[in-house]
C-alpha positions as CSV (number, residue, x, y, z in Angstrom):
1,X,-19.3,9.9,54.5
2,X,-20.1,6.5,53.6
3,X,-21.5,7.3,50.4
4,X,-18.4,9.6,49.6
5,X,-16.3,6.9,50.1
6,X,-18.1,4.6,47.8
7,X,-18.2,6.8,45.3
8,X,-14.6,7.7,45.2
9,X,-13.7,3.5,44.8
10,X,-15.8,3.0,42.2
11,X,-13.9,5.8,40.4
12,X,-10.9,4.4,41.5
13,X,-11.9,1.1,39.9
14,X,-13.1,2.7,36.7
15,X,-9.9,4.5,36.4
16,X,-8.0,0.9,37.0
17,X,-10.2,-0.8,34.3
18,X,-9.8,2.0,31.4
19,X,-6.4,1.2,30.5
20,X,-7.1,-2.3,30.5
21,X,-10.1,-1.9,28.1
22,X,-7.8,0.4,25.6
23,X,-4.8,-2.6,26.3
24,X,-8.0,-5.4,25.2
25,X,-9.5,-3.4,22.4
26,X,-8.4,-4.2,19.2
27,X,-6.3,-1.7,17.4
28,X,-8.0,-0.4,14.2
29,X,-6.4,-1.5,11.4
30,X,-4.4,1.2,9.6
31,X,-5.6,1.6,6.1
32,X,-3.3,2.1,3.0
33,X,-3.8,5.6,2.1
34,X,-4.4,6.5,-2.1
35,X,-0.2,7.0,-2.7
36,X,0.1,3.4,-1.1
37,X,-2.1,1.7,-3.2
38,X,-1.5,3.4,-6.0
39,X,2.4,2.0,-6.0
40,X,1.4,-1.4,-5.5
41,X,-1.2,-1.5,-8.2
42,X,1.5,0.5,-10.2
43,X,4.3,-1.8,-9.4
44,X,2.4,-4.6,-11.3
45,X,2.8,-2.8,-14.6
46,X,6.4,-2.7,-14.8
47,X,6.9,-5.7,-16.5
48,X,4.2,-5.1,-19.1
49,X,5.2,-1.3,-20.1
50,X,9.3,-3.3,-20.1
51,X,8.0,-5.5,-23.0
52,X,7.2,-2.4,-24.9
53,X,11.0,-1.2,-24.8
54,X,14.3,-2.8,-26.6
55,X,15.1,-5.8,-23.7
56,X,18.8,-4.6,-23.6
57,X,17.9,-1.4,-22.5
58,X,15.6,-2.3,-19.8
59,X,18.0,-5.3,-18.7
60,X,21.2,-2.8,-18.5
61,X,19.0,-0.2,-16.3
62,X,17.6,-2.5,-14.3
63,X,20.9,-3.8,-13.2
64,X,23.1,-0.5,-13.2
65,X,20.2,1.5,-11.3
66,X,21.1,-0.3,-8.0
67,X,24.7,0.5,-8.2
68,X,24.6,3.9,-9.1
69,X,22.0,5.2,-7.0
70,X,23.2,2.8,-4.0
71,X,20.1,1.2,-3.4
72,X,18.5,4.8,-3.4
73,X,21.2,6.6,-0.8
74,X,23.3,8.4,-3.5
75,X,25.5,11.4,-2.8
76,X,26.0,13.9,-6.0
77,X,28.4,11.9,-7.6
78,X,25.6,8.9,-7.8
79,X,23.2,11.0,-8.4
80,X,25.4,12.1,-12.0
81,X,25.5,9.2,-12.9
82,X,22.1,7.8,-12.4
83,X,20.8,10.9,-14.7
84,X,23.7,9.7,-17.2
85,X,22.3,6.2,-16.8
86,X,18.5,7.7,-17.7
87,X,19.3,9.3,-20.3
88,X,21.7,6.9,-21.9
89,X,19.1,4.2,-21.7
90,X,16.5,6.1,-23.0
91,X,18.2,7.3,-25.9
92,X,19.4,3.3,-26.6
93,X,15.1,3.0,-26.5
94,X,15.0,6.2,-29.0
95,X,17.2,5.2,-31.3
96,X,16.8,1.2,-31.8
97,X,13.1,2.1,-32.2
98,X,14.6,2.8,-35.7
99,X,15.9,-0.3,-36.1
100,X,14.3,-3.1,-37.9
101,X,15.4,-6.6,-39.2
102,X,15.1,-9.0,-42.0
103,X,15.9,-13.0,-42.8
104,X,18.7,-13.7,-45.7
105,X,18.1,-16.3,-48.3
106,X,20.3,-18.7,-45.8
107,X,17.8,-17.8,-42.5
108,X,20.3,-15.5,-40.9
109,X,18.9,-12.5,-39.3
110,X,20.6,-9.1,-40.5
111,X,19.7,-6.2,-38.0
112,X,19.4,-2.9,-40.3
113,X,18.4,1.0,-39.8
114,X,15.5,2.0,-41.5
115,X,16.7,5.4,-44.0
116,X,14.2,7.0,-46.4
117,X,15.8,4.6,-49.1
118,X,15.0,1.3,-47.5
119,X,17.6,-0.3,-44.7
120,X,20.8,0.2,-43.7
121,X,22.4,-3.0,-42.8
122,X,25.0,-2.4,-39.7
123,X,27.6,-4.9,-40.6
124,X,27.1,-4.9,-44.3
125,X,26.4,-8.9,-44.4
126,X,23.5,-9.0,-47.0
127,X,21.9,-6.8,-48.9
128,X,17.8,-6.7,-49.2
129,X,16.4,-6.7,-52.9
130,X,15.3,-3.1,-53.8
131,X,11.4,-4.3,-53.7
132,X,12.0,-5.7,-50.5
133,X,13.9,-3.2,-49.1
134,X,11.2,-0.6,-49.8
135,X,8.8,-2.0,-47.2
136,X,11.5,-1.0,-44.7
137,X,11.5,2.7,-45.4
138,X,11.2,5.5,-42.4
139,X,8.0,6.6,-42.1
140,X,6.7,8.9,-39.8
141,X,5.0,6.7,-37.3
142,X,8.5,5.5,-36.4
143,X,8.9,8.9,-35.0
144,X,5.9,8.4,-33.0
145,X,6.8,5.0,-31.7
146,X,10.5,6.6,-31.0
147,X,9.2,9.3,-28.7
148,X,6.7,7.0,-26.8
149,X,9.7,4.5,-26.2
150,X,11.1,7.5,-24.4
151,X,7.9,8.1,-22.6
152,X,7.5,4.4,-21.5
153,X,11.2,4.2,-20.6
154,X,10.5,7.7,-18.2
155,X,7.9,5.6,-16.7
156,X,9.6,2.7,-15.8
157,X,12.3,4.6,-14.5
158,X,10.2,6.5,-12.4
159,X,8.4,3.2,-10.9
160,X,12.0,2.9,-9.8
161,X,12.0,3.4,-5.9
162,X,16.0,3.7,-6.3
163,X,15.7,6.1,-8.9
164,X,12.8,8.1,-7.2
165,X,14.9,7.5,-3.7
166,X,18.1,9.3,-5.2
167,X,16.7,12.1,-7.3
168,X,13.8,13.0,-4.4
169,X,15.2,11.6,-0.9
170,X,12.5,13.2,1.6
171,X,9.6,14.0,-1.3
172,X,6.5,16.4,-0.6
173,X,2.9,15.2,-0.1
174,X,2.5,16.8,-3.3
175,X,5.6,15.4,-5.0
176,X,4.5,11.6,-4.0
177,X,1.3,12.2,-5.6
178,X,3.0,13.5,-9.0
179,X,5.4,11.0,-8.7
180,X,2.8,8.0,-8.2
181,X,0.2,9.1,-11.0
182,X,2.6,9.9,-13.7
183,X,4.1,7.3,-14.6
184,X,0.6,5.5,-14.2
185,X,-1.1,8.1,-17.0
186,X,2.2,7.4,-19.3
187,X,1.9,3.6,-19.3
188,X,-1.9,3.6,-19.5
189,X,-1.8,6.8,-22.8
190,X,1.2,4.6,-24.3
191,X,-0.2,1.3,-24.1
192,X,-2.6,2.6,-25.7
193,X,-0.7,4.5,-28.3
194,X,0.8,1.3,-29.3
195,X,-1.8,-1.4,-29.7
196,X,-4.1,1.9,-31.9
197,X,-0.8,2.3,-34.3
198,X,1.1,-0.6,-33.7
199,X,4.8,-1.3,-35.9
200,X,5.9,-4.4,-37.7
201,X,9.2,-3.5,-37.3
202,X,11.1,-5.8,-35.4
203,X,15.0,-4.2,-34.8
204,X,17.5,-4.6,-31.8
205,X,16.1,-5.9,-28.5
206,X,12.4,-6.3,-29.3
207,X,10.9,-9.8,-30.5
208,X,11.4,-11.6,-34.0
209,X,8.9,-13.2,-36.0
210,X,8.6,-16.1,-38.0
211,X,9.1,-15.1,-41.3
């Protein structure tokens, strides 16, 4: 009987101290899983794949987007215009890719569309000499740099977490993981794309040189 009792208060004590080793153990730490990582890395991109793309475009979604989606709770009506807003803003990026610039004889900057003649010149300020003009003739790697413009704009949007948030409220395991390494594989292929055939062509929004 003795020994009975014994051993049913030592199991009584055992029992008392288990919870108080699982309360004094520390917690193991909870790792980021791939998706997680993945968007932080990602996130770090945005502002290099943004200098690839007219500023004006970037700047105008970048301050709509929060309105329209409603900081990523959007109902249909939000959710129109936040596609409207997309695809506005990357046509601007399509279009002004054909845009291109040049300096007068008095230093002012006239903002032209290149034409298979030479440039256009939106507010008909100056007119290029003919052998100058010429160097500002379409070509077909404008085309190129027009449809990654798109591409790169897709990506930014889609780093978006408003714009992800709106369009895919409660996404799949499978969805996350499209939605996480797509815009990655854009912005890596374009950045590419771009520093392999870059453009000198310098139009609305993007960076002016020198001469």
């Amino acid at each position: 009987m003795e020994i009975k009792v014994e051993n049913e208060t030592s199991r009584n004590l055992d029992e008392e101290k288990a919870p108080l080793l699982l309360e004094n153990s520390p917690l193991p730490e909870v790792e980021k899983n791939l998706i997680q990582q993945a968007i932080s890395q990602t996130f770090k991109s945005t502002a290099h794949l943004a200098n690839l793309l007219p500023t004006g475009s970037v700047l105008a979604f970048q301050l709509l987007s929060p309105i329209f989606t409603n900081q990523g709770e959007c109902d249909v009506v939000g959710r129109s215009l936040t596609a409207a807003l997309v695809a506005l803003c990357g046509l601007s990026c399509f279009l002004l890719s054909f845009t291109d610039s040049f300096k007068d004889q008095k230093g002012n900057v006239c903002y032209g569309i290149a034409t298979l003649r030479g440039l256009w010149i939106i507010d008909g300020s100056a007119t290029p000499p003919p052998e100058i003009a010429a160097n500002y003739k379409l070509k077909l790697i404008d085309f190129m740099h027009a449809i990654m413009s798109i591409l790169v704009f897709a990506a930014v949007a889609l780093f978006d977490q408003n714009v992800v948030n709106c369009f895919y409220p409660t996404p799949s395991y499978q969805t996350q993981e499209l939605l996480t390494a797509l815009p990655v594989a854009i912005g890596v292929i374009c950045s590419m794309l771009f520093v392999v055939f870059p453009t000198q062509r310098h139009g609305i929004g993007f960076p002016l040189t020198a001469n």
